[in-house]
VOKOL-844964 format. One record per residue (C-alpha): x, y, z; residue number from 1. Coordinates in Angstrom, 3 decimals. Layout:
BEGIN
<r><xx>X</xx><yy>Y</yy><zz>Z</zz><n>NUM</n></r>
...
END
This chain:
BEGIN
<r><xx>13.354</xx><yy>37.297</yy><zz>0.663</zz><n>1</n></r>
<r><xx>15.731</xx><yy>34.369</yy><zz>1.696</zz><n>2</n></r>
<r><xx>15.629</xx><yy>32.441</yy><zz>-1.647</zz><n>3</n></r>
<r><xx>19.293</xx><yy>31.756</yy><zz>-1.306</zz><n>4</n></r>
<r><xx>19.131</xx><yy>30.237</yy><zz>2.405</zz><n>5</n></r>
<r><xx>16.001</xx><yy>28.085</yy><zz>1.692</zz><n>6</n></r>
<r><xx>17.065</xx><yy>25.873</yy><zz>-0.993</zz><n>7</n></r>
<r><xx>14.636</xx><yy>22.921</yy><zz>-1.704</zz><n>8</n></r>
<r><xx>17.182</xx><yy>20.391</yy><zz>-2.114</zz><n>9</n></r>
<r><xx>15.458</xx><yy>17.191</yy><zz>-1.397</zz><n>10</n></r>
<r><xx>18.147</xx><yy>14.719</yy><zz>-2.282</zz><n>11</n></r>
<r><xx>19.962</xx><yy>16.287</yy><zz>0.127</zz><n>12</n></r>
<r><xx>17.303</xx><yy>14.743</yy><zz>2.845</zz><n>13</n></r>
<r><xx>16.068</xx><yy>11.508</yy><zz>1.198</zz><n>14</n></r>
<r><xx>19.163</xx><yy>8.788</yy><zz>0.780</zz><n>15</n></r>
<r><xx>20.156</xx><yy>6.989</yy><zz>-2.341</zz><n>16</n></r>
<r><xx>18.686</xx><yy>3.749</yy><zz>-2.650</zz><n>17</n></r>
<r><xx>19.854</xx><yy>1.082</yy><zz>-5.173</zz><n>18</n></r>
<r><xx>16.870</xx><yy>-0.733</yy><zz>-6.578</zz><n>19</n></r>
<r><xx>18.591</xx><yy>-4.059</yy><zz>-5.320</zz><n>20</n></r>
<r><xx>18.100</xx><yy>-2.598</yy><zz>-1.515</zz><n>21</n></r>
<r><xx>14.649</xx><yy>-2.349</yy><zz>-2.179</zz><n>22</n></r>
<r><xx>14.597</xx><yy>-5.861</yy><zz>-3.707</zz><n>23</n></r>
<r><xx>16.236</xx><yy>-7.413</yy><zz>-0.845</zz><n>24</n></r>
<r><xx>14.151</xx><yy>-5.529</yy><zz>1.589</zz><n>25</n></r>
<r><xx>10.572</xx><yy>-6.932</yy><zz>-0.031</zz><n>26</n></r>
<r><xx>12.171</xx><yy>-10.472</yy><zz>-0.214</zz><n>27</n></r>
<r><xx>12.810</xx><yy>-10.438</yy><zz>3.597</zz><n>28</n></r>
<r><xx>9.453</xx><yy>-8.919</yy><zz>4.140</zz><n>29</n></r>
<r><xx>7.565</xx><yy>-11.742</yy><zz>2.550</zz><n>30</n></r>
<r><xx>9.688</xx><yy>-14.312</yy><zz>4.715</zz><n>31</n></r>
<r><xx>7.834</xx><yy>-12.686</yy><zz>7.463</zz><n>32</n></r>
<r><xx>4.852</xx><yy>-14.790</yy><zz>8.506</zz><n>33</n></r>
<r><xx>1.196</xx><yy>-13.174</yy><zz>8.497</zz><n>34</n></r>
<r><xx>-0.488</xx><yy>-13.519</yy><zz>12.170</zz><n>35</n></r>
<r><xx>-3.774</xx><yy>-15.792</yy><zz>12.017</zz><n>36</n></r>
<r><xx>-5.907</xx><yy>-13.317</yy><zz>13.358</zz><n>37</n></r>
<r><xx>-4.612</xx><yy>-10.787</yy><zz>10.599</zz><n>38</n></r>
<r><xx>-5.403</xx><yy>-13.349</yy><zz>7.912</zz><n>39</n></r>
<r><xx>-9.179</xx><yy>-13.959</yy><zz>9.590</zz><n>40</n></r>
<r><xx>-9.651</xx><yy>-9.897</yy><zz>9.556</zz><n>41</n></r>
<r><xx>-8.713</xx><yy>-10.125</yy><zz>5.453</zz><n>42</n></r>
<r><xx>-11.424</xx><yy>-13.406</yy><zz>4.709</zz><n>43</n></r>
<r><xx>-13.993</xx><yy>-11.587</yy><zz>7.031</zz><n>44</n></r>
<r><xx>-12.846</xx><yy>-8.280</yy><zz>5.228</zz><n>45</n></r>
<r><xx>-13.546</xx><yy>-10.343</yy><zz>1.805</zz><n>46</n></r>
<r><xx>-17.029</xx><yy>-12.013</yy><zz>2.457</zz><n>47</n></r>
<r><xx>-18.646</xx><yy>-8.857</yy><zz>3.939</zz><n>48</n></r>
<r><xx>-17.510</xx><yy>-7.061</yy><zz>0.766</zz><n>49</n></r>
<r><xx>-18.734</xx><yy>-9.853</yy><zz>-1.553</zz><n>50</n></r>
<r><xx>-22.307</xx><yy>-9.608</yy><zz>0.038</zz><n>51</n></r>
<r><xx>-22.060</xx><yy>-5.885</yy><zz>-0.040</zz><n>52</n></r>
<r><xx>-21.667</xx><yy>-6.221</yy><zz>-3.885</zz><n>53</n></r>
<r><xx>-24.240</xx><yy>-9.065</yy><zz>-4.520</zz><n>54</n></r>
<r><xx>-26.940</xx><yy>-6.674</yy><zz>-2.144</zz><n>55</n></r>
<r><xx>-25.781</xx><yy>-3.843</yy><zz>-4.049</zz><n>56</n></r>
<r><xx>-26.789</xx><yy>-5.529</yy><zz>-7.277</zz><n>57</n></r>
<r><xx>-23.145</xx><yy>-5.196</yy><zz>-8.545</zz><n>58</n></r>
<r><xx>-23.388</xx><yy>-2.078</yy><zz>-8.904</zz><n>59</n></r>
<r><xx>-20.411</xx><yy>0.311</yy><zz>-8.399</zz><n>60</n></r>
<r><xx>-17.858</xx><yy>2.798</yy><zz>-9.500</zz><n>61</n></r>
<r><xx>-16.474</xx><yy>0.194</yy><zz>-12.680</zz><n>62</n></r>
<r><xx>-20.024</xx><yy>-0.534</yy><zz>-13.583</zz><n>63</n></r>
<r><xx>-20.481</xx><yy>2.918</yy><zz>-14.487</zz><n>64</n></r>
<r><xx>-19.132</xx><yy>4.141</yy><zz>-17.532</zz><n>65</n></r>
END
C-alpha cells in the first residue's frame, strides 16, 4: 500500500489561473479571423441540419417530453 507516496494532489499539476488571464485570452481569440472555407463548412453544416429537421417532421429529442 503506497497511500503516502501517491498523493492526488492536482493543484500541484494544473497552474493557477486568474479569471482575467482567461478573459484576455478569449478577447485575443475572437480578434482572430475565421477562414472562409471554415465559415462555408458551418452554413452548409446549418442548411443540411434545417432540412434534416423539416424531413424529420420536427421531430426530436426537445419535442419529446
Amino acid at each position: 500500500m503506497h497511500d503516502e507516496d501517491c498523493t492526488d494532489d492536482r493543484s500541484a499539476r494544473v497552474p493557477e489561473t486568474a479569471p482575467g488571464e482567461f478573459d484576455h485570452l478569449l478577447r485575443e481569440i475572437e480578434k482572430e479571423p475565421v477562414p472562409e472555407r471554415l465559415l462555408e463548412l458551418a452554413l452548409k453544416l446549418q442548411a443540411a441540419l434545417v432540412e434534416q429537421r423539416k424531413r424529420s417532421g420536427g421531430k426530436g429529442k426537445r419535442d419529446k417530453a
